[in-house]
C-alpha positions as CSV (number, residue, x, y, z in Angstrom):
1,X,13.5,-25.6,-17.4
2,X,16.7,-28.1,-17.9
3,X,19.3,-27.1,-15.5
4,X,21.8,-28.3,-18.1
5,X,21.4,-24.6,-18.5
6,X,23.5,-23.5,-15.6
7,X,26.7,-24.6,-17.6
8,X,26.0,-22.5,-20.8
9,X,25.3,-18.8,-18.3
10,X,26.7,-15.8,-20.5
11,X,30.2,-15.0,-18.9
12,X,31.9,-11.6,-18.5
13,X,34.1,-12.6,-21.7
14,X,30.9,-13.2,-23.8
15,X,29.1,-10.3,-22.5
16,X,32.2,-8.6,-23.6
17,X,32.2,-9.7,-27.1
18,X,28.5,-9.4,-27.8
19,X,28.6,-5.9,-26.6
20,X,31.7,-5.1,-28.7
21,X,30.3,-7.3,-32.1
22,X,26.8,-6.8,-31.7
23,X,26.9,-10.6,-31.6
24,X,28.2,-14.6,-30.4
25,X,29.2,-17.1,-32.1
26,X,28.1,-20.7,-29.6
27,X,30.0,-23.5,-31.7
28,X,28.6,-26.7,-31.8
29,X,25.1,-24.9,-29.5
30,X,23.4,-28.4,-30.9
31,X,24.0,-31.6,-30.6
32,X,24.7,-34.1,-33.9
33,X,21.6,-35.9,-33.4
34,X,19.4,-32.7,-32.6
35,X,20.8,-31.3,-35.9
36,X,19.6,-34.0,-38.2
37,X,16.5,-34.0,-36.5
38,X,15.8,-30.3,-37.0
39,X,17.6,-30.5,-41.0
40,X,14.9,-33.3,-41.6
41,X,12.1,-31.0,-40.6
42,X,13.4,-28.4,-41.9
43,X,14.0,-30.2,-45.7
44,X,10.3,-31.6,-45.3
45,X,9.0,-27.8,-44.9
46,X,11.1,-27.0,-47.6
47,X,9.8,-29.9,-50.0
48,X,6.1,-28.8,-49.2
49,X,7.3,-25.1,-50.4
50,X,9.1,-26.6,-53.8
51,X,5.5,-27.9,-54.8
52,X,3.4,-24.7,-54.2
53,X,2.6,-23.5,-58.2
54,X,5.7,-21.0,-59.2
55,X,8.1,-22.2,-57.0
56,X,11.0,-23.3,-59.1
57,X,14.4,-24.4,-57.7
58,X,15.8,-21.6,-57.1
59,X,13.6,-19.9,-54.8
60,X,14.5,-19.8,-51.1
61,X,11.8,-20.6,-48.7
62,X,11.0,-17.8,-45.8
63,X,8.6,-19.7,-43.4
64,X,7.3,-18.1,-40.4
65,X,5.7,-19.1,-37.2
66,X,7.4,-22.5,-36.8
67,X,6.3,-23.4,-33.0
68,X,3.0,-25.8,-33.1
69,X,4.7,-27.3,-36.1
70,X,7.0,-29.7,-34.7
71,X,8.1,-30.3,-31.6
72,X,11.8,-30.2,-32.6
73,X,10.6,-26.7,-32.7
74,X,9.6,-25.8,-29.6
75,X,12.8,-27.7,-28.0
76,X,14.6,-24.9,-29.1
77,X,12.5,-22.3,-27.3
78,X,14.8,-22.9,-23.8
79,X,17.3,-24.9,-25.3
80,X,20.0,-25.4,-22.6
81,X,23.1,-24.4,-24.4
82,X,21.9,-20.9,-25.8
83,X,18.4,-19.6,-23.7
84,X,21.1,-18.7,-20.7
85,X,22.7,-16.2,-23.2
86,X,19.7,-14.8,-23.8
87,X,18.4,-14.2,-20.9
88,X,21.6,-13.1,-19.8
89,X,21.5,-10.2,-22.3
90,X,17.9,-9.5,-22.0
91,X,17.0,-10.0,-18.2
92,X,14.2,-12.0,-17.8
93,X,11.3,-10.4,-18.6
94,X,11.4,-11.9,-21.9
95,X,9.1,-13.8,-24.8
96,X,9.4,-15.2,-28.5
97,X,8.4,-13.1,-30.8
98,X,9.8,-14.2,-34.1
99,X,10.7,-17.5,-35.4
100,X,12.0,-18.3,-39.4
101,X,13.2,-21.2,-41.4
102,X,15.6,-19.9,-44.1
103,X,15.9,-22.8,-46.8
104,X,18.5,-21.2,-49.6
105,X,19.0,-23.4,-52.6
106,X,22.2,-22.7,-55.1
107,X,21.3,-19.7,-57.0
108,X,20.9,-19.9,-60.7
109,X,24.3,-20.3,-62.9
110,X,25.8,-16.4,-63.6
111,X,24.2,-15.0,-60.2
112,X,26.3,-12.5,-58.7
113,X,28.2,-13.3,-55.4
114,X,27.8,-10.7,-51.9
115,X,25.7,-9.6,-49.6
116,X,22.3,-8.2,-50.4
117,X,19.7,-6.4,-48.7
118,X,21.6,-5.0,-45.5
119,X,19.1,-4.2,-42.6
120,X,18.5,-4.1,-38.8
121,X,15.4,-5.8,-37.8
122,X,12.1,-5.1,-37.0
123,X,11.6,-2.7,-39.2
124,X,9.2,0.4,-38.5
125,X,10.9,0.0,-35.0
126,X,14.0,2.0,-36.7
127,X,12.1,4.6,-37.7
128,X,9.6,5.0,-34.8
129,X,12.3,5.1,-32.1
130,X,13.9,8.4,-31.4
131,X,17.1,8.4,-29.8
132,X,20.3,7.1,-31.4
133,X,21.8,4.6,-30.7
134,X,18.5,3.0,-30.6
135,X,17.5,0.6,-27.7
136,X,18.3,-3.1,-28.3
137,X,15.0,-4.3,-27.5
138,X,15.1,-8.1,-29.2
139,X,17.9,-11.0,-30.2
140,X,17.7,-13.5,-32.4
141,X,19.4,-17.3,-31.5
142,X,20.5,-18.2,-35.1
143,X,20.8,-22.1,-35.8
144,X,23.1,-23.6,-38.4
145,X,21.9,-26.3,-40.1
146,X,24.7,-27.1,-42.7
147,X,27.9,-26.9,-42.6
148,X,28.9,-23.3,-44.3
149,X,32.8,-23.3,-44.8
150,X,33.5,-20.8,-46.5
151,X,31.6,-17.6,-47.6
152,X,29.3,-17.2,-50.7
153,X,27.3,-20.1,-49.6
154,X,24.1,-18.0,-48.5
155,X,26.1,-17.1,-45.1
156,X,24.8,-14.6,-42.9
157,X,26.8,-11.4,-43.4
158,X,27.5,-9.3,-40.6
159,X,29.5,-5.3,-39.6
160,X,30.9,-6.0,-36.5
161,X,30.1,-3.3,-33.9
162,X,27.3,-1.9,-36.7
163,X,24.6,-1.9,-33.4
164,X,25.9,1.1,-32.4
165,X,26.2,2.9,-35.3
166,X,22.7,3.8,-36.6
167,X,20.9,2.9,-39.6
168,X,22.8,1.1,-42.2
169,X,23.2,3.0,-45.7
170,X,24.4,0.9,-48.5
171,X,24.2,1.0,-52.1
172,X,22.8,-1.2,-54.1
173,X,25.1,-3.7,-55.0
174,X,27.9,-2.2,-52.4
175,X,29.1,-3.5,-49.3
176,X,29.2,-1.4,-45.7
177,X,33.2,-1.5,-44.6
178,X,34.3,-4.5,-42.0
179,X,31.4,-6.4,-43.7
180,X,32.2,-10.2,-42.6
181,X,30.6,-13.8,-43.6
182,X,29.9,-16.1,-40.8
183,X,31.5,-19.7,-41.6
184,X,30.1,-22.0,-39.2
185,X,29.9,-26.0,-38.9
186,X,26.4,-27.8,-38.9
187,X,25.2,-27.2,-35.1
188,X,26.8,-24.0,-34.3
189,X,24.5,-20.6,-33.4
190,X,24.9,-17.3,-33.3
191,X,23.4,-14.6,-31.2
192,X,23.3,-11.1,-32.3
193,X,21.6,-8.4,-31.3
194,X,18.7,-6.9,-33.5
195,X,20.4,-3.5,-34.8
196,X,23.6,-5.4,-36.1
197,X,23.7,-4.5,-39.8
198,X,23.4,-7.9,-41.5
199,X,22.5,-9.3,-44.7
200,X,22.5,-12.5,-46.6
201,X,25.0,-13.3,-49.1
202,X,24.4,-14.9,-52.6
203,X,24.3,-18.7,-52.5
204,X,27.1,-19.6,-55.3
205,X,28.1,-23.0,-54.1
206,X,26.3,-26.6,-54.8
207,X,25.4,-26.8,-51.0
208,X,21.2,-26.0,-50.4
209,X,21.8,-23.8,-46.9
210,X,19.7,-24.1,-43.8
211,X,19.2,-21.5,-41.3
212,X,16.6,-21.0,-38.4
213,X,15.9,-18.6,-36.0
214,X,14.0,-17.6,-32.8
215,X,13.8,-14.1,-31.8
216,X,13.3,-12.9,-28.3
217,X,12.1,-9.4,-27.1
218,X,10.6,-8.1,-24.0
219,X,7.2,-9.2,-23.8
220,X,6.1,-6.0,-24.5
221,X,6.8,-6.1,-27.7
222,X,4.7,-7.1,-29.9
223,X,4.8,-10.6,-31.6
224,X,5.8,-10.6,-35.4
225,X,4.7,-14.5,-35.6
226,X,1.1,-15.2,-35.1
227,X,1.7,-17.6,-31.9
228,X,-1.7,-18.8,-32.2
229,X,-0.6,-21.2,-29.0
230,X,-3.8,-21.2,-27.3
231,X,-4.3,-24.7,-27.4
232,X,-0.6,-25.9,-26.7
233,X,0.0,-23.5,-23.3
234,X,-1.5,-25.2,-21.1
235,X,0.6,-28.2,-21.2
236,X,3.7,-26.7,-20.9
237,X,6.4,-26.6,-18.4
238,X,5.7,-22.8,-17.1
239,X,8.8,-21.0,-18.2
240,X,7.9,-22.2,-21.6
241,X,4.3,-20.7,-21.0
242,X,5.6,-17.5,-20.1
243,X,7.8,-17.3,-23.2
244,X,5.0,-18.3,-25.7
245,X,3.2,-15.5,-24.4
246,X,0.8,-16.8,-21.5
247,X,-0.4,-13.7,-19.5
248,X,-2.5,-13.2,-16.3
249,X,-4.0,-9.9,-17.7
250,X,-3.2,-7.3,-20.7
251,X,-1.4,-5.1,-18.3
252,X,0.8,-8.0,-17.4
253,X,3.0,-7.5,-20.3
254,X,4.0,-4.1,-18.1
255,X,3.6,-5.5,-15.0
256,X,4.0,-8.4,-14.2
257,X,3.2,-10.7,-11.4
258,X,5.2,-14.0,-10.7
259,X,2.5,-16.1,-12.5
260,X,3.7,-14.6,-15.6
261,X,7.5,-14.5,-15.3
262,X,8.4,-17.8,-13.8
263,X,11.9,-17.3,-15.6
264,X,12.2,-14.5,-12.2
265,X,11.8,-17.1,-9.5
266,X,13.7,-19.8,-11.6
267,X,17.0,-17.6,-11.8
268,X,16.7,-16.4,-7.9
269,X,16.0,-20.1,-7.2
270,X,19.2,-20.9,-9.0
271,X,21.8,-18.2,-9.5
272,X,20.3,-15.6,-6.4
273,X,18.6,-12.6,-5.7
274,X,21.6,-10.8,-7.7
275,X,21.0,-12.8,-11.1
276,X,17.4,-10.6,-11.2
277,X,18.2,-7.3,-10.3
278,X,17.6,-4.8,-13.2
């Protein structure tokens, strides 16, 4: 693993924040270059979607699975300027288990502005879980891939401090109080945690919007992308191995030996014995 990524560990004042918010902004997480790269990708995706019978322009493509794809993909698995955050939230006993490319195109003239569809993820997880406030369990490491100045633009809408409150219940058409768009500049990411109430808002401007993101979770959980990665694992660095799900045995995912956390011996070798402690 780069060990660019010893600049980019999550501080007491992040820690702080995420805690508070539910989630962390990283401004300018990627670089110019890396950006365009990723945009290009992400556009080609996009113009493969646009020619699939029914799709019109003003349907947003919601593509899953992105690793094995491209390999400005997988660079974001570890990438040095967020991964550290992560891992710094979660402890290291960590995998992917999501990733999605958001492509949101202007919305049809008339459409009506705001926040839609206000969720935590992972779904049956909310309900299946017990106690309240539930467990955090998973993150995801948003990327923005255009510029989104001001809201109405397809932003991501957040509550601030909503991960502590429970299930969100919201009207059609309403929005929860505190409800916030992020504005971000191409290259920026966010972090939130997965019971943050958030939504995305209406896309009302002339700009087509460009979000991905890669979720992590203990590796316990169970993946919500396929991750069919058999054939790519093997030549991989090993901390990557160990988040795209390599395993020693099925009872590694509760137990696991140093073969399958490598992200263990690389934050004692780096940051010491008290970086690992539970």
């Amino acid at each position: 693993m780069d060990e660019a990524s010893l600049a980019h560990v999550l501080d007491d004042d992040e820690r702080d924040t995420f805690e508070r918010d539910g989630y962390l902004v990283i401004e300018q997480a990627l670089d110019p270059s890396t950006t365009a790269r990723l945009d290009r990708v992400a556009r080609a995706l996009d113009r493969e979607y646009r020619d699939e019978p029914g799709v019109t322009e003003f349907h947003a493509l919601n593509r899953h699975d992105l690793i094995g794809l491209d390999d400005e993909f997988l660079e974001l698995v570890d990438h040095p300027t967020t991964f550290p955050k992560v891992w710094g939230i979660l402890g290291w006993h960590i995998q992917v288990f999501h990733t999605q490319l958001l492509v949101t195109p202007p919305a049809p003239a008339g459409a009506t502005p705001g926040a839609y569809g206000w969720h935590q993820d992972n779904n049956r997880m909310n309900l299946d879980l017990e106690t309240e406030p539930q467990p955090r369990v998973s993150v995801k490491v948003g990327y923005f891939l255009t510029d989104l100045p001001g809201p109405r633009m397809g932003n991501l809408c957040v509550v601030p401090g909503s991960h502590r409150r429970g299930r969100p219940v919201v009207p059609l058409g309403e929005q929860p109080d505190g409800a916030q768009e992020i504005v971000a500049s191409a290259g920026d990411a966010i972090i939130f945690d997965r019971r943050l109430w958030h939504a995305a808002s209406s896309n009302v401007s002339s700009v087509t919007r460009v979000f991905l993101t890669i979720g992590y979770g203990y590796r316990w959980l169970r993946p919500k992308s396929a991750m069919h990665l058999d054939d790519l694992l093997p030549s991989l660095p090993p901390v990557r191995r160990q988040l795209l799900g390599s395993h020693t045995s099925a009872n590694a995912w509760f137990d696991p030996t140093d073969d399958d956390v490598p992200l263990r011996e690389w934050i004692r070798v780096h940051l010491g014995d008290a970086a690992v402690r539970p």
